[in-house]
DRENVO-698881 format. One record per residue (C-alpha): x, y, z; residue in three letters. Coordinates in Angstrom, 1 decimal. Example, Ala and Ser with C-alpha at 12.3 -4.5 7.8 and 13.67 -1.06 7.14 Angstrom:
// residues 2
12.3, -4.5, 7.8, ALA
13.7, -1.1, 7.1, SER
***
This chain:
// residues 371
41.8, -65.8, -19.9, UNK
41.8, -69.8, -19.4, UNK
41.3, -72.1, -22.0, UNK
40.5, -75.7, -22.5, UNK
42.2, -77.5, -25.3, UNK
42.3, -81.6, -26.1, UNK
45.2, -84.0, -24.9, UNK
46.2, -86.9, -27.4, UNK
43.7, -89.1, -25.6, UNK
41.1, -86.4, -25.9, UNK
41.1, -85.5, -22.3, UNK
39.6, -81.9, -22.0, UNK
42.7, -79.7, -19.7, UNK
42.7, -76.2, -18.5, UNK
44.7, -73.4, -19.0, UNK
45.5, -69.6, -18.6, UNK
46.5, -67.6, -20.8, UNK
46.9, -63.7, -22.1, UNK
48.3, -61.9, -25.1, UNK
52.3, -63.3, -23.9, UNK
51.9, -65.8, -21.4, UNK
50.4, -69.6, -21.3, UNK
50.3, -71.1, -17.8, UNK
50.0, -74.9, -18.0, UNK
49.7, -76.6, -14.9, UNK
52.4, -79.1, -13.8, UNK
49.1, -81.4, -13.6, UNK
49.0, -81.7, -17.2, UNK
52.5, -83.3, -17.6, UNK
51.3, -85.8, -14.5, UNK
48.2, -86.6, -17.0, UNK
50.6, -87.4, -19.8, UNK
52.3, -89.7, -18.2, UNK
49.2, -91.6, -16.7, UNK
48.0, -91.6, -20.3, UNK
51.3, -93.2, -21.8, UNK
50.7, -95.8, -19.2, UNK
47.4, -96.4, -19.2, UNK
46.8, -95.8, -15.5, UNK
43.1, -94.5, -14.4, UNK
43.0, -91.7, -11.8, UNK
41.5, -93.9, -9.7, UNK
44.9, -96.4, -9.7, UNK
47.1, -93.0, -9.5, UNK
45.2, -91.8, -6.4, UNK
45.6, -95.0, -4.7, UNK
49.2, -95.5, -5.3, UNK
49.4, -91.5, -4.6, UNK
47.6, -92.4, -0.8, UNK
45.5, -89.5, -2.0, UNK
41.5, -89.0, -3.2, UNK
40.6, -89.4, -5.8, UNK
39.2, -85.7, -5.7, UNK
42.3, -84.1, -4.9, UNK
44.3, -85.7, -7.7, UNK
41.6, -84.2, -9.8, UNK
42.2, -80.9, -9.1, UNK
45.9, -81.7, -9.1, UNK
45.5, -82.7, -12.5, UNK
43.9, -79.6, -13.8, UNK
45.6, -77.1, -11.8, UNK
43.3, -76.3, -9.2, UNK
45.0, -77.6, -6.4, UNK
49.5, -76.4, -5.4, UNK
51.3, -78.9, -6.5, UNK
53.1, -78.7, -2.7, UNK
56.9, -80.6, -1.9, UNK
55.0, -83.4, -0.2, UNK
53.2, -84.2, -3.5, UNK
56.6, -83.7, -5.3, UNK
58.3, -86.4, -3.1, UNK
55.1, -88.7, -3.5, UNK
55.6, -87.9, -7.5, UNK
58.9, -88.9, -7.6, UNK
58.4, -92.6, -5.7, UNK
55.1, -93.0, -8.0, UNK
56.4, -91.9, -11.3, UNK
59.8, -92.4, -11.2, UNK
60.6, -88.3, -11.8, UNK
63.0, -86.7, -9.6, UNK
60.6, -84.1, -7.2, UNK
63.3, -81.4, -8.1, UNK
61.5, -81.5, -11.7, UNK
57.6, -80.8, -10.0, UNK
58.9, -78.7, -7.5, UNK
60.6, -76.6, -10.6, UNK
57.1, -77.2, -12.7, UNK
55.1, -76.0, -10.0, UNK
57.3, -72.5, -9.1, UNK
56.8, -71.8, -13.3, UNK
53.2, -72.3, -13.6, UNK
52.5, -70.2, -10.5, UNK
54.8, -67.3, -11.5, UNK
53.3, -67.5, -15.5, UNK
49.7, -67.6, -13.7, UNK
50.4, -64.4, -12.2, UNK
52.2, -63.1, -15.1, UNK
49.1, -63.8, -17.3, UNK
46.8, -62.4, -14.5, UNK
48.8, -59.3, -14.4, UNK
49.2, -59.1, -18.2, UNK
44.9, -59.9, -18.8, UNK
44.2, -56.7, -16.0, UNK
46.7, -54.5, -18.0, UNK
44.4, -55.1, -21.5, UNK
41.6, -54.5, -19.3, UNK
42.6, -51.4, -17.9, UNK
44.4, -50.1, -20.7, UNK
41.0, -50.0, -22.9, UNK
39.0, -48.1, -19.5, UNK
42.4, -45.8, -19.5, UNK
41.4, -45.0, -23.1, UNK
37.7, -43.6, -21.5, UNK
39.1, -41.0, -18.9, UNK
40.2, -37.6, -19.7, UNK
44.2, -38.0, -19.2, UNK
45.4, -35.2, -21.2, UNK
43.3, -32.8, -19.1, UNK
43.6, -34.0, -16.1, UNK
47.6, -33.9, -17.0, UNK
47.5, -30.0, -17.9, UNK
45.9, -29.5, -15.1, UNK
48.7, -31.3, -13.0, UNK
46.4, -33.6, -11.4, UNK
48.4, -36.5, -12.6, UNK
51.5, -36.8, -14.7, UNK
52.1, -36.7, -18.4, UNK
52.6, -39.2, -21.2, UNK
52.1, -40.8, -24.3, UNK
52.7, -44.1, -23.4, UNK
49.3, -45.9, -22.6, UNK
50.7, -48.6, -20.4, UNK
52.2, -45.9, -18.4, UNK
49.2, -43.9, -18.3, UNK
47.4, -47.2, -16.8, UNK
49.9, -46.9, -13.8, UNK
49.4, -43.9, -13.0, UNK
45.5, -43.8, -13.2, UNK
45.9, -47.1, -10.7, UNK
47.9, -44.8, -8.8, UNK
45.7, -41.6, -8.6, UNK
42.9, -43.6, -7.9, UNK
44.4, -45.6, -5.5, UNK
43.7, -49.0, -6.5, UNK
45.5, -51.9, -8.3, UNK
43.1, -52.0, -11.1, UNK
41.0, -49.4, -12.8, UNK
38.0, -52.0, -13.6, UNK
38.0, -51.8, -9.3, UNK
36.4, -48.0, -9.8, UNK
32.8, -50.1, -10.5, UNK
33.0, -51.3, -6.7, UNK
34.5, -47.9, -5.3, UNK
31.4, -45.8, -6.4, UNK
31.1, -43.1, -3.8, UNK
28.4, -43.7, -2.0, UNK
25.1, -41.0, -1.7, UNK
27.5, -38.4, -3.8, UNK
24.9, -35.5, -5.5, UNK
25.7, -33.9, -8.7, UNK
24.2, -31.2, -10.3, UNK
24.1, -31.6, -13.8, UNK
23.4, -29.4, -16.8, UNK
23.4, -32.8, -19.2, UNK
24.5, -36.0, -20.0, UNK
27.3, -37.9, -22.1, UNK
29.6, -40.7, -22.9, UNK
32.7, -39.2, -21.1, UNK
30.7, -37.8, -18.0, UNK
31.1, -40.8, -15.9, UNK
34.7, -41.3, -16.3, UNK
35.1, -37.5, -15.8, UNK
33.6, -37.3, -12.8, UNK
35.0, -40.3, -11.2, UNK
38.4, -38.3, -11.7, UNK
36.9, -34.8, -10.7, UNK
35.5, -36.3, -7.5, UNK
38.6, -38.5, -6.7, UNK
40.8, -35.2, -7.5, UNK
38.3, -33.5, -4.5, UNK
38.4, -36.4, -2.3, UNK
42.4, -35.8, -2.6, UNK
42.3, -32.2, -2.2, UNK
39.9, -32.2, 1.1, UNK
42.5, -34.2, 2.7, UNK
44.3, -31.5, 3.2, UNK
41.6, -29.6, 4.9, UNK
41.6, -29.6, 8.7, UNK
37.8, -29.9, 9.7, UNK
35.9, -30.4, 13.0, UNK
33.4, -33.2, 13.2, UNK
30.6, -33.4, 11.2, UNK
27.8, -30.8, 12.8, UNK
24.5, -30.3, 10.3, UNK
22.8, -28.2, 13.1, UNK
25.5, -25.7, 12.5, UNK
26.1, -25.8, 9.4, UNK
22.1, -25.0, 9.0, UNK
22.9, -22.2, 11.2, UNK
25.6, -20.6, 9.4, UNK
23.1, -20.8, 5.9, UNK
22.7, -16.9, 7.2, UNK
25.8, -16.2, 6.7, UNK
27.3, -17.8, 4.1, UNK
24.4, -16.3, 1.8, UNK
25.9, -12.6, 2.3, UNK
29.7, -14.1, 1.2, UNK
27.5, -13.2, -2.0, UNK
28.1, -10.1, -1.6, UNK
31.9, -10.3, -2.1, UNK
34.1, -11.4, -4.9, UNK
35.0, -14.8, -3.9, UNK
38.4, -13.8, -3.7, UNK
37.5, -11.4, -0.7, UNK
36.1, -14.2, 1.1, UNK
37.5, -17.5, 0.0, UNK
39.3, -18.2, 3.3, UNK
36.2, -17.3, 5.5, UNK
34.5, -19.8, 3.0, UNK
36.7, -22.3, 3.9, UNK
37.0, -21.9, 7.5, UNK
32.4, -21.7, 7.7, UNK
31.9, -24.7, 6.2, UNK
35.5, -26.5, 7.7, UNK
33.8, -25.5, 11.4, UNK
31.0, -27.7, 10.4, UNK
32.9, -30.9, 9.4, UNK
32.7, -29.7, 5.7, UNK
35.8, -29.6, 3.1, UNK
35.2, -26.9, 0.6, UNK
37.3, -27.9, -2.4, UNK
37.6, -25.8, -5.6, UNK
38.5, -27.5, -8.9, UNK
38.6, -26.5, -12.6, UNK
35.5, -27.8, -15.2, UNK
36.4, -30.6, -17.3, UNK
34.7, -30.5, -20.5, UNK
32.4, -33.6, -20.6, UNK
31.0, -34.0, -16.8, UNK
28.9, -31.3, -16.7, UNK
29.2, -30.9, -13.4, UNK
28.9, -27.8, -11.5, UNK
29.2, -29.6, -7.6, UNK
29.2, -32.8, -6.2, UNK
29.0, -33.3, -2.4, UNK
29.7, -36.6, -0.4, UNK
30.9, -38.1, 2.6, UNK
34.8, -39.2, 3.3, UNK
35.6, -40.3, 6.3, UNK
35.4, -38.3, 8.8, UNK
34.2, -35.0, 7.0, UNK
32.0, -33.9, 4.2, UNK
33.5, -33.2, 0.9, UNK
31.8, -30.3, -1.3, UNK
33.4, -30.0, -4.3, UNK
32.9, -26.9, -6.5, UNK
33.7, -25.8, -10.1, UNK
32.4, -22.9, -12.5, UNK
31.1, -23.3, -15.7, UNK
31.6, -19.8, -17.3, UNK
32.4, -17.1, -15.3, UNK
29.6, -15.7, -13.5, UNK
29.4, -16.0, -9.9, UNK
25.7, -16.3, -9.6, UNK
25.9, -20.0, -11.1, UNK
28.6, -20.4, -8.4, UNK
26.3, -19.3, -5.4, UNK
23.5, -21.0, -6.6, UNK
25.4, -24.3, -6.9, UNK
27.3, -23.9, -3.4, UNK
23.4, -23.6, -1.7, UNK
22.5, -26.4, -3.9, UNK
25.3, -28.6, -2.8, UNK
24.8, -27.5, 0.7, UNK
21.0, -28.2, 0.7, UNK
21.9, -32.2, -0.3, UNK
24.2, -32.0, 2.7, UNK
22.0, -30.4, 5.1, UNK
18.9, -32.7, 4.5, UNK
21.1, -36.4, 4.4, UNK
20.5, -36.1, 0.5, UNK
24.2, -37.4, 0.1, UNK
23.2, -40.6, 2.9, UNK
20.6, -41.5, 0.1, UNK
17.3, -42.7, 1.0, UNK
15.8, -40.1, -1.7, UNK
15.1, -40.8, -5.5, UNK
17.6, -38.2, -7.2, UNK
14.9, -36.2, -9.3, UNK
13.1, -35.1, -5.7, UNK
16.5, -34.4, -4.4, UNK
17.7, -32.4, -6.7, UNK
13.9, -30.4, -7.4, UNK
14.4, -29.9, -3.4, UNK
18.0, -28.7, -3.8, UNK
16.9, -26.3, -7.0, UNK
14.1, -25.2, -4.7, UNK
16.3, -24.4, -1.8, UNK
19.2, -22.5, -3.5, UNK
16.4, -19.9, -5.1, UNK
14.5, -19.4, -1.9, UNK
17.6, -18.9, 0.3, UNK
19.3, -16.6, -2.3, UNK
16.3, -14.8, -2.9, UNK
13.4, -15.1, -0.8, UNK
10.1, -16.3, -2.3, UNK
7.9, -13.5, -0.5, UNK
10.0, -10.6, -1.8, UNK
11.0, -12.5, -5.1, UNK
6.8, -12.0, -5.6, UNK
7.3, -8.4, -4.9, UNK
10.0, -8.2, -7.7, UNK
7.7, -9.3, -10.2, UNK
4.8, -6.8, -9.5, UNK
7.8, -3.7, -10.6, UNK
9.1, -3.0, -13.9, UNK
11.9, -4.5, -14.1, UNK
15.1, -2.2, -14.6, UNK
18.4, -1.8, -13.9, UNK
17.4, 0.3, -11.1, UNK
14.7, -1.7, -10.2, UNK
17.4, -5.0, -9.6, UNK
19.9, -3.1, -7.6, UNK
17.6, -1.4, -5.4, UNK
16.0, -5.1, -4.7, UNK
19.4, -6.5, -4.4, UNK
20.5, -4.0, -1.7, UNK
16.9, -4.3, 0.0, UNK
17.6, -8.2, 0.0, UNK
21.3, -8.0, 1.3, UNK
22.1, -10.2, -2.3, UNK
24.4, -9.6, -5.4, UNK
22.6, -7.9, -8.3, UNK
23.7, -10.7, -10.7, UNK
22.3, -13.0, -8.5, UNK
18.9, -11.8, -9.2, UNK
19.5, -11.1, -12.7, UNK
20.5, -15.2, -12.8, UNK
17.3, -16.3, -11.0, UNK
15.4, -14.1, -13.3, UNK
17.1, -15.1, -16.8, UNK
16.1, -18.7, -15.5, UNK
12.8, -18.4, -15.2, UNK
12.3, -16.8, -18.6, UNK
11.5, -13.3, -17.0, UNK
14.7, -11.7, -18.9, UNK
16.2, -13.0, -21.9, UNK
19.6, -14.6, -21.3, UNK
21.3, -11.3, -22.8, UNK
20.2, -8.8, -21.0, UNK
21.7, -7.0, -17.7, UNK
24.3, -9.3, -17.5, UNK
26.7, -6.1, -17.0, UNK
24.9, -6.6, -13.8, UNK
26.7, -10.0, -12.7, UNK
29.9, -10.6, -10.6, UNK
32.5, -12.7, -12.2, UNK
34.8, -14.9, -10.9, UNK
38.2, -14.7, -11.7, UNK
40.3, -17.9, -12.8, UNK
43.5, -16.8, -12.2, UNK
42.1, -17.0, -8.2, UNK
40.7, -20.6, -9.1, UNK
43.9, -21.6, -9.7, UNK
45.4, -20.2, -6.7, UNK
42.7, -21.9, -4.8, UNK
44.0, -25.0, -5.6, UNK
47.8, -24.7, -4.3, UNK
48.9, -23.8, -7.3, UNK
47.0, -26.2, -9.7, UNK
47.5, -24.8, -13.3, UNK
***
């Protein structure tokens, strides 16, 4: 921080400060000495063969106190230019000190907000204790020199789809999505192509079908032809997040979790995700409530179509009733059971025998060995 205190004469000076440090500019001992002998700035800058405007910032720090001015300083005042020149290298090394030492309070209270001990079981980032230490390695994860920088670095046009809100879900997210972004790196993908990507919709709707064990890879290597990364991450408690999609570079990130363990939820959020990628959703240019009522609308109707989703309704509605429709529609079972749950046709416990689950232990295979 920099603060202003009075001189003997009651001359207002600058200077910065943090919780160890106190930079005072070499100005401020020039001042002293003009005050012990009564010289105006105006004399000073004359003598000095400088303006009157740059001995003012001189004076209060604003302006390097450089060798030239030290030599000047010395044939003015009398005092050797080895003692500004030594004045001058203090109060720029304490000015970075105190800068350094002001961004460390700052970023150790945002440190505070974000989800380390999760993000450290998971092995996202390593463990500790120490909260100065824990500031480092967020900087480092994040790739920046200060955490208080994450404000600028927002990812642009990135879609969520979110079952709520909270305190922590910003700061969670920010390390979910940066924990994608670092993950589709190392993802080989061809150039972004949306008219393909649209094409393979087909397709990646009967991957339903399969555990996503089965068909993980082909997954990956669909949505990788089409300039996509497919990423799979854990949930972290507090983002409510079930998939984010944005741009990086030169490829489209999709990042994917699983909030429970039924698959359905999965599919439903991949053709969510894919739907804000397909129609520029993630280039913005949308208000997020329409874009995320189109993506809702999307992932139903291309999961299960909305003419035979009417014929479905007109039947009694049986175990027998949702596998025969399932195999008539090429879908998973649970995937109908999910639609119908959510649109209050079933009650949440019933015929969930009927839905695929996905199994962790895979999840965490996924990841190269993420645990």
């Amino acid at each position: 921080m920099q603060i202003r205190y009075r001189s003997k004469k009651g001359k207002t000076k600058t200077m910065l400060q943090s919780r160890n440090t106190i930079a005072v500019p070499p100005g401020s001992s020039v001042r002293e000495i003009l005050e012990e002998r009564q010289m105006t700035q105006k004399e000073f800058a004359i003598r000095m063969g400088l303006s009157e405007k740059h001995v003012s910032h001189l004076l209060n720090g604003k302006t390097e106190l450089t060798h030239d001015v030290a030599l000047r300083l010395e044939s003015v005042l009398g005092v050797p230019a080895e003692y500004w020149n030594r004045l001058e290298a203090i109060y720029r090394e304490r000015i970075e000190r105190a800068v350094r030492e002001n961004e460390l309070d700052s970023d150790l209270e945002i440190a505070r907000r974000f989800p380390y001990a999760k993000m450290a079981s998971l092995g996202w980032i390593e463990p500790t204790r120490d909260l100065k230490k824990r500031v480092l390695r967020l900087r480092s994860f994040f790739e920046v020199v200060r955490l208080d920088l994450l404000d600028s670095l927002r990812i642009p046009g990135i879609a969520y789809r979110l079952a709520g809100t909270g305190d922590k879900h910003a700061y969670t997210v920010a390390a979910w999505s940066q924990k994608a972004k670092i993950e589709a790196r190392k993802i080989a993908c061809a150039p972004i192509d949306l008219p393909t990507l649209r094409r393979s919709i087909p397709e990646l709707r009967l991957l339903a079908t399969h555990d996503l064990e089965e068909v993980h890879d082909r997954l990956i290597s669909l949505l990788s032809g089409c300039g996509v990364a497919f990423v799979l991450l854990p949930h972290i408690d507090g983002s409510f997040l079930h998939g984010a999609s944005f741009r990086d570079g030169g490829k489209v990130v999709l990042g994917m979790t699983v909030r429970g363990r039924d698959a359905d939820k999965f599919w439903f959020s991949l053709m969510h995700e894919i739907c804000h990628i397909v129609c520029g959703h993630i280039d913005g240019g949308i208000e997020e409530e329409q874009a995320e009522q189109e993506a809702d609308r999307f992932a139903c109707d291309t999961l299960i179509p909305p003419e035979q989703y009417e014929e479905l309704l007109q039947r009694t509605i049986d175990t027998a009733a949702i596998r025969s429709f399932a195999r008539k529609i090429h879908t998973d079972p649970g995937i109908v059971v999910g639609r119908l749950q959510k649109e209050g046709i079933l009650p949440f416990n019933r015929y969930n025998e009927l839905k695929r689950q996905i199994r962790f232990p895979f999840e965490a295979e996924s990841m190269g060995g993420v645990t």
